[in-house]
C-alpha positions in Angstrom: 148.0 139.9 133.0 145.5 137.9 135.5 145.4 134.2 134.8 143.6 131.5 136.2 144.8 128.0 136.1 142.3 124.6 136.2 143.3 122.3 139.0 144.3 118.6 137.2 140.6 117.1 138.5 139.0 119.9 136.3 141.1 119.2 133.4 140.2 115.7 133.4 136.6 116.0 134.1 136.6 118.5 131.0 138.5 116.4 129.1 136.3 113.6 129.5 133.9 115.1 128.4 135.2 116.5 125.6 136.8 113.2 124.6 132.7 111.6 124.5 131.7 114.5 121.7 134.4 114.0 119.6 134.4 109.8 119.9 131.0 110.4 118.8 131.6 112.1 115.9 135.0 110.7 114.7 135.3 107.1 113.1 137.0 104.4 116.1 140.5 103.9 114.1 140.9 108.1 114.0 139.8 108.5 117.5 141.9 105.3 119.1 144.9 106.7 117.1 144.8 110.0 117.7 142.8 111.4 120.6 143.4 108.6 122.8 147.1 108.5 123.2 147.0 113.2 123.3 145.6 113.8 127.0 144.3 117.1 127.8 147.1 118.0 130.6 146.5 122.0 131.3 143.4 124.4 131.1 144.5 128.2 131.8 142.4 131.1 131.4 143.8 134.9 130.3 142.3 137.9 132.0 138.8 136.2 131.9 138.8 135.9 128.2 140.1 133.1 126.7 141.3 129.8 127.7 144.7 127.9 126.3 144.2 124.4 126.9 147.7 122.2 126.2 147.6 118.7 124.8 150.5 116.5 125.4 151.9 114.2 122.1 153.8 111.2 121.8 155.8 112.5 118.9 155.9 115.5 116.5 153.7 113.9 113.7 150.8 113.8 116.6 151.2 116.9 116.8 151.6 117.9 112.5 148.0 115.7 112.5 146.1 117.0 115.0 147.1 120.7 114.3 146.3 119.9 110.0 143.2 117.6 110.8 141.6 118.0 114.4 142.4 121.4 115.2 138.5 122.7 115.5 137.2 119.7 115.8 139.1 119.4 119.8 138.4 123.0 119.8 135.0 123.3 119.6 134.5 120.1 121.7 136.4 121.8 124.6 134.8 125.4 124.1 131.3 123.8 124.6 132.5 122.9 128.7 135.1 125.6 129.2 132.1 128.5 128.2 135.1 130.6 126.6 137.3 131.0 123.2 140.0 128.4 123.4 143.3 128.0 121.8 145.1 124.8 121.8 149.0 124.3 122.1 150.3 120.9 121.2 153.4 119.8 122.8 155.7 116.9 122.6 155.8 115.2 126.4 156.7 111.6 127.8 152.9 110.7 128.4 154.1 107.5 130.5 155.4 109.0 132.7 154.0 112.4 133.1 150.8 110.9 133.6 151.7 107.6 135.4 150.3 105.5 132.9 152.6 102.2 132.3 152.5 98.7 132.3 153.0 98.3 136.4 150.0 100.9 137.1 147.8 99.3 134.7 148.7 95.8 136.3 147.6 96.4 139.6 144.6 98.4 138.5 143.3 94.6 137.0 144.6 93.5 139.7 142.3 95.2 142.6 139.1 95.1 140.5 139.7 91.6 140.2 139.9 91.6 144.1 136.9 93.8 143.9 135.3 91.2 142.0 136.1 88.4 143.6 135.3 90.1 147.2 132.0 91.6 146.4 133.0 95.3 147.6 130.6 98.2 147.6 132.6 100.1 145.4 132.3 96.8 142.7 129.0 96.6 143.6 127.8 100.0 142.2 128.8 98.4 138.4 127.7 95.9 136.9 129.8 92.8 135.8 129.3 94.6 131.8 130.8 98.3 132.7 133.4 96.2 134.5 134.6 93.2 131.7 134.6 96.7 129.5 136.6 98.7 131.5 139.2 95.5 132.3 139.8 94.9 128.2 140.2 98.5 127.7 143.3 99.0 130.5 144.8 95.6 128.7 144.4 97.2 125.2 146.0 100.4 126.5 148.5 97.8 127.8 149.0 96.2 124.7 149.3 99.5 123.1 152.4 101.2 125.8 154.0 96.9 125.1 154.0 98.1 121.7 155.6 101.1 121.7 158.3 100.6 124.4 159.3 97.3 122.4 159.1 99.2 118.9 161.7 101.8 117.6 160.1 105.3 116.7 158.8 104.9 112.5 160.8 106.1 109.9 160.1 109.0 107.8 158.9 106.1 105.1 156.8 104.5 107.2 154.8 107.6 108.5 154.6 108.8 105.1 153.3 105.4 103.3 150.8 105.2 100.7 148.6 103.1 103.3 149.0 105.8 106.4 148.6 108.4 103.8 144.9 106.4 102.3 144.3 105.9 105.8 144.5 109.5 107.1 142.6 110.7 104.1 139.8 108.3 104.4 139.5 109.5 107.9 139.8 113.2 106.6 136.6 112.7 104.3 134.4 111.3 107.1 135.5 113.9 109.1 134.3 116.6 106.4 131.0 114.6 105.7 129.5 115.0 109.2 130.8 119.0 109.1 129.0 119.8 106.3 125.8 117.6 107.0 125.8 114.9 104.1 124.0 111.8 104.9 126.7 109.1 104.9 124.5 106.9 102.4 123.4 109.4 99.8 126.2 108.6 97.3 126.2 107.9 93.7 126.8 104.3 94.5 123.8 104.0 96.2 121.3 106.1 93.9 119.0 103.9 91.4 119.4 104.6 88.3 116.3 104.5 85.4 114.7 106.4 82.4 113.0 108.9 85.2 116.4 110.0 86.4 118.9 108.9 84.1 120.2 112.5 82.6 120.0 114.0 86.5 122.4 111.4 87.4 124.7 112.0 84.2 124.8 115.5 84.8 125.4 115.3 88.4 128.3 113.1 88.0 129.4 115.5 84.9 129.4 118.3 87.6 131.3 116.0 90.4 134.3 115.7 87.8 134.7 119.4 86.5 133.3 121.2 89.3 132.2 125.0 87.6 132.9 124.2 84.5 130.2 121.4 83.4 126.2 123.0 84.1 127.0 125.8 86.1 124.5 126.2 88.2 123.0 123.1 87.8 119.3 123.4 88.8 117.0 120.3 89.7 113.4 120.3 89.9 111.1 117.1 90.9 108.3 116.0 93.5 108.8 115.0 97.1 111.2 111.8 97.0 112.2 112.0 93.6 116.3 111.5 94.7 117.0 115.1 93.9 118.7 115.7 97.9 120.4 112.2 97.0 121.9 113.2 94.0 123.9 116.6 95.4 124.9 114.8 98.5 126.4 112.0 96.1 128.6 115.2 94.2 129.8 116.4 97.4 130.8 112.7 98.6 132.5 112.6 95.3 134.4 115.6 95.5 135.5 115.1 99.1 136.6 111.2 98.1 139.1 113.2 95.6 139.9 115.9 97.7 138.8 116.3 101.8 140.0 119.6 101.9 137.9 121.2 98.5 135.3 123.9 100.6 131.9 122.8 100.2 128.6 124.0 101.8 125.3 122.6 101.9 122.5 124.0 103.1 118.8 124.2 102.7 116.4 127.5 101.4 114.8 127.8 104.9 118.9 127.4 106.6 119.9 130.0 104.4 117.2 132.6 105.0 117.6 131.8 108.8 121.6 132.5 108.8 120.5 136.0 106.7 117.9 136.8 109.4 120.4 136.6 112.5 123.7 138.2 110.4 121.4 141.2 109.7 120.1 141.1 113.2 123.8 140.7 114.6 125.4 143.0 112.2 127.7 140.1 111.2 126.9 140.0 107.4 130.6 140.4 106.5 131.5 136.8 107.7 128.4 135.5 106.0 129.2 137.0 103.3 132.8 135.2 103.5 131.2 131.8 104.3 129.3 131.5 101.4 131.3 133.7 98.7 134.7 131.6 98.8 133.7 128.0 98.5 134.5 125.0 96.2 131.0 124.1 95.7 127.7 125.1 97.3 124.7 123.2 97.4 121.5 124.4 98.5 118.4 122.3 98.6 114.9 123.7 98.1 115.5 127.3 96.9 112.2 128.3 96.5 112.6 128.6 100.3 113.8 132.0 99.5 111.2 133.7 97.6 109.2 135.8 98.7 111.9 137.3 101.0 113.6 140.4 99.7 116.7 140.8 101.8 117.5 136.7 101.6 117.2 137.0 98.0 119.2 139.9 97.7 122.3 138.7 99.3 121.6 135.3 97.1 121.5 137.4 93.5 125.1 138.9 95.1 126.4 135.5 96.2 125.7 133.6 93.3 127.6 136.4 90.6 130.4 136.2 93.5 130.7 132.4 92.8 130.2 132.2 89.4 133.1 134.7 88.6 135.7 132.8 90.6 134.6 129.4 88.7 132.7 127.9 92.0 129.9 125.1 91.3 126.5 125.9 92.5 123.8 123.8 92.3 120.2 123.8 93.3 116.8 121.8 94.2 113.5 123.0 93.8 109.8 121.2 94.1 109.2 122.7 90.9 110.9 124.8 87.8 112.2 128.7 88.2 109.5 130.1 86.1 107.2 128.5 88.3 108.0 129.7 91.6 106.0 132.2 92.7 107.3 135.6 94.2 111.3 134.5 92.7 112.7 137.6 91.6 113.3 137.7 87.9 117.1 138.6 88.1 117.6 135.3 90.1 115.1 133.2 88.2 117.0 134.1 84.7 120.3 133.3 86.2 119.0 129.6 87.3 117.4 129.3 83.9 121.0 130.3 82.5 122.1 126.9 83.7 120.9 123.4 83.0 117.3 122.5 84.2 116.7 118.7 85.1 112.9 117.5 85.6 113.4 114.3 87.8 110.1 112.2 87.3 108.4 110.3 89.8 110.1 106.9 90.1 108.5 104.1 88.5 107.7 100.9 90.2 111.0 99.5 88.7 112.8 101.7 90.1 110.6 101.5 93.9 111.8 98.1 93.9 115.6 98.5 93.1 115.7 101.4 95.4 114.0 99.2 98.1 116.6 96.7 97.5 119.0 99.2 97.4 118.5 100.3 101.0 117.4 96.8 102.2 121.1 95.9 101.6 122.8 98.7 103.4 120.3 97.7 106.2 121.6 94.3 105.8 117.9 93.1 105.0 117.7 90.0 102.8 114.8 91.0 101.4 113.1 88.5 98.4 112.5 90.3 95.1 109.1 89.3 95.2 108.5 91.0 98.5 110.4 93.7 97.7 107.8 94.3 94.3 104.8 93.8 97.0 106.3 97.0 99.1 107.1 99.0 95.9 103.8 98.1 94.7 102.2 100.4 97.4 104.8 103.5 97.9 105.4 106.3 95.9 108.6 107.4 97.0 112.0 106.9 97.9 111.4 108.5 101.5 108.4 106.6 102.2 110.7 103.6 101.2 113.1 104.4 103.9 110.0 104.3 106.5 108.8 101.0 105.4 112.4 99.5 105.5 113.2 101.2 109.1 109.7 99.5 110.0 111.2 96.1 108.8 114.1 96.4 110.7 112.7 97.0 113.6 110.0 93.8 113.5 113.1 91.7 112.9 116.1 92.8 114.9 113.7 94.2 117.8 110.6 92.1 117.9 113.0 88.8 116.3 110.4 88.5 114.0 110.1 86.3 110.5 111.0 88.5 107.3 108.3 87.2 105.5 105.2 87.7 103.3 103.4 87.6 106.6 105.3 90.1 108.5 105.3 92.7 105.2 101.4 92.5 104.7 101.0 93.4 108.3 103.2 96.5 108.1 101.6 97.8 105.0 98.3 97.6 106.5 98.1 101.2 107.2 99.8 102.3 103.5 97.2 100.6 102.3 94.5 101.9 103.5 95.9 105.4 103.2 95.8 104.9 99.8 92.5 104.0 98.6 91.5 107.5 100.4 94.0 108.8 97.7 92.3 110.8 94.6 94.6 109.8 91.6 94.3 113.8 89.8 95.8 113.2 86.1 95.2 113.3 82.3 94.3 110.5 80.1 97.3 110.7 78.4 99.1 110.4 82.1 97.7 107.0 82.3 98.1 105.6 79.1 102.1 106.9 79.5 102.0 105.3 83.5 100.9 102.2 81.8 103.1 102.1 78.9 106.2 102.6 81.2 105.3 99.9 83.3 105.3 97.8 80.9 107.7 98.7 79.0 106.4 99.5 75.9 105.2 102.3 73.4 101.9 104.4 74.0 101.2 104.0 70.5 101.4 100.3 70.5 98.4 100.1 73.2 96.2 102.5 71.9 96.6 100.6 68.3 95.0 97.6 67.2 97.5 94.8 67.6 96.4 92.2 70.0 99.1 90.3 71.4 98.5 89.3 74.5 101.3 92.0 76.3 99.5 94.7 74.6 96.0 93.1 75.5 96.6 93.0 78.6 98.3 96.6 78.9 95.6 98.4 77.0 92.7 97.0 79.4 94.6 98.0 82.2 94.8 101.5 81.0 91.2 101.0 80.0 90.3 100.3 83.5 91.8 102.8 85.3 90.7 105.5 82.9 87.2 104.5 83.6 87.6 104.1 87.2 90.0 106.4 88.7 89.1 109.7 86.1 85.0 108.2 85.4 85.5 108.6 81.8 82.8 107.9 79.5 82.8 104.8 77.2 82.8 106.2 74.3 85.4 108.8 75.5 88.2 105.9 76.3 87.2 104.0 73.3 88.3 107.5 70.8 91.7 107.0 73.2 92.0 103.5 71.5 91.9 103.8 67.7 88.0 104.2 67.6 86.7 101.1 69.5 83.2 100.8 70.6 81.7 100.9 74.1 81.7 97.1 74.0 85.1 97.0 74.0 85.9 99.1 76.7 83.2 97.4 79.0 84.7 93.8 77.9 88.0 95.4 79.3 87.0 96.8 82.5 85.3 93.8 83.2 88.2 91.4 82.7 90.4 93.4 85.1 88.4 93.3 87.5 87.6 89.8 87.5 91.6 89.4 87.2 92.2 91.7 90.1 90.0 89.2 92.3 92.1 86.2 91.0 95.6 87.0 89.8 97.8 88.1 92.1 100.9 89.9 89.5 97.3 92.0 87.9 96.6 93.4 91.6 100.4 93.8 92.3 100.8 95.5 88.5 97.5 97.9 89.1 98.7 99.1 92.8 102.3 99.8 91.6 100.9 102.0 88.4 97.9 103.7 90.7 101.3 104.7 93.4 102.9 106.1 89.9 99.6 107.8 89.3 98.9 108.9 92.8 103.0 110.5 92.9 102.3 112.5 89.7 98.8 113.7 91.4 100.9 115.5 94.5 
């Protein structure tokens, strides 16, 4: 057997390297305490096919962890430089002094970069004073950290195994398994806005999160662009990994899907495809009708989903609109999604614009006034569009150091603005007089009767307005919409709006919000 062996600069150099990808993906506390104290120490390669790369340990729980928990995390970082399969052998070595890494070594090395410092050599010279007050505290931490273990006796069997190491560990686990499968840190159910538009989504979501298979299985929602429907199945999966880091879960959109078909087929790899998919936990996948149209993708779906189903595994699924409405879906696949239970997540409303807004303000750690946070939500139609506005605001005031202010949020909703007076608002009468209703909070049949408090004045020329001016409705048409009232009437109403949109501020902050409302059920 021919074997090549990496010389001990190599090794480092790779291991460096290495060490930067999985820093970059693993939380400080998991890296510090894991890969920084396991030093990549040989690199050998087997008849030009594989590599075994050994990592040295301080002690034989290092090695239990990083074999249960890191395993193909370290090996994928290290296949990506070595350019071959790699197994890893853990073993238990004397790090200090294999590697000459102790108190004395790390002394002098302050030492002469002090005298570097101090004397203004080139080799001080080519980093600046930053890199080198960084690189100084880290050789005293690692100081502090080789103090700390030659003054402290080796933990106890209790100790390693304590309810805080063992939270710890597992916390660590589940952000571990949130960046492999691709959930968005933030899209939890804490964080999702609850309201009348998406209320019975987010009770059957978190139905599904707590009996996984066995509550709405699949569980098929349908909704707009922005509705929180991509929120709401990243929340599950955070759910179920919070509970358990090891349950198998994969999420993947329609068009990822079809793609991973595509090359199996063209590889001749569908068998570990077909394993991928067929014996997980829970699998989410986010715009199926991605996948009509497309015989072979379908195909394998119809076969994946009875595969899952039998053996009790959750599925759920997101779709711009509802199975019997997507075009080209095969009917065998469209009864089985219909089998399940359908959610319609509406538009949200401008209540929910602004809690959403101050939602994400806050994990942005933007203060963000309620009354600016209405004057933002009165001009977007969507959570994503939220996102952009509140990225925007971030930027002006950690970047620019500019004033959070009514000032600052007029000036970055200048171009919203604009883009939406070129927007046609396409809906029915009836799609007002409901917008309007829910705005305020009240019953369609209360402001198209003939009680005139002043809430249900108020309301019902709204409605009157924008039915004459966004759909150019006849008089005498919106005035049959009302119990019968006369052309008068209507014009009276128009006309008072728009003398109140020229002079009250909460009427032209009330219109905007329900014409966005209006505008999101047009698309």
């Amino acid at each position: 057997m021919s074997e090549q062996v990496y010389d001990a600069e190599t090794i480092k150099q790779v291991w460096q390297m290495a060490k930067a990808d999985l820093e970059a993906s693993l939380s400080p506390a998991f890296y510090n305490t894991w890969i920084v104290p396991s030093p990549l120490t040989a690199i050998k390669i087997e008849n030009d096919q594989k590599a075994i790369a050994t990592i040295s340990c301080m002690t034989g729980f290092h090695v239990a962890n990083l074999k249960t928990n890191l395993y193909s995390q370290i090996k994928t970082a290290l296949e990506k430089y070595i350019n071959k399969p790699v197994e890893i052998e853990f073993v238990v070595t004397d790090l200090k002094r294999a590697s000459g890494f102790n108190k004395e070594n790390i002394e002098t090395m302050v030492i002469k970069n002090e005298s570097k410092q101090q004397t203004g050599t080139a080799n001080y010279e080519a980093v600046n004073k930053q890199n080198y007050r960084s690189f100084k505290n880290n050789l005293l931490d690692s100081k502090s950290f080789i103090n700390s273990q030659e003054n402290k006796e080796s933990p106890t069997v209790e100790e390693l195994f304590s309810q805080a190491n063992i939270n710890n560990n597992a916390f660590d686990r589940y952000r571990v398994r949130v960046q492999q499968i691709g959930l968005r840190p933030d899209y939890t159910f804490e964080s999702f806005a609850v309201s009348s538009s998406n209320e019975m989504a987010h009770a059957a979501a978190t139905a599904v999160a707590n009996n996984l298979g066995t509550s709405y299985n699949p569980l098929f929602l349908y909704g707009g662009v922005g509705v929180g429907k991509t929120h709401l199945i990243h929340a599950v999966a955070h759910y179920v990994l919070k509970n358990n880091p090891e349950a198998e879960i994969i999420y993947a959109s329609g068009e990822q899907f079809t793609n991973e078909i595509v090359r199996a087929i063209k590889s001749h790899n569908t068998l570990q495809l077909k394993n991928k998919y067929r014996k997980t936990d829970l699998l989410l996948l986010d715009d199926v009708q991605f996948i009509a149209g497309k015989n072979s993708v379908q195909e394998e779906f119809f076969h994946t989903f009875n595969a899952l189903i039998a053996i009790n595994s959750q599925i759920i699924l997101t779709s711009d609109r509802p199975p019997q409405e997507i075009s080209l879906l095969e009917d065998r696949l469209r009864s089985r999604f219909e089998a399940g239970l359908m959610i319609d997540i509406q538009q949200p409303t401008f209540e929910l614009r602004t809690a959403i807004l101050l939602l994400k303000a806050q994990a942005n750690k933007l203060d963000i006034p309620i009354d600016l946070a209405q004057k933002i939500a009165a001009q977007v139609d969507s959570a994503r569009k939220i996102e952009g506005i509140i990225k925007k605001i971030k930027s002006a005031v950690e970047l620019q150091n500019l004033s959070l202010d009514a000032a600052l949020i007029d000036k970055i909703l200048q171009n919203e603005i604009k883009q939406n007076h070129q927007k046609i608002i396409k809906a029915e009468p009836q799609d007002i007089i409901k917008t309007v209703a829910n705005h305020y909070r009240i019953k369609q049949s209360a402001i198209r009767g003939k009680r005139r408090s002043k809430e249900l004045v108020r309301a019902r020329h709204i409605a009157m307005y924008l039915l004459r001016n966004e759909l150019q409705i006849s008089l005498e048409e919106i005035g049959q919409w009302f119990s019968g009232r006369d052309h008068s009437s209507v014009i009276h109403a128009v006309k008072k709006i728009e003398q109140d949109l020229i002079l009250d501020q909460s009427v032209q902050q009330d219109v905007s919000a329900m014409k966005m409302s209006l505008i999101a059920i047009s698309n």
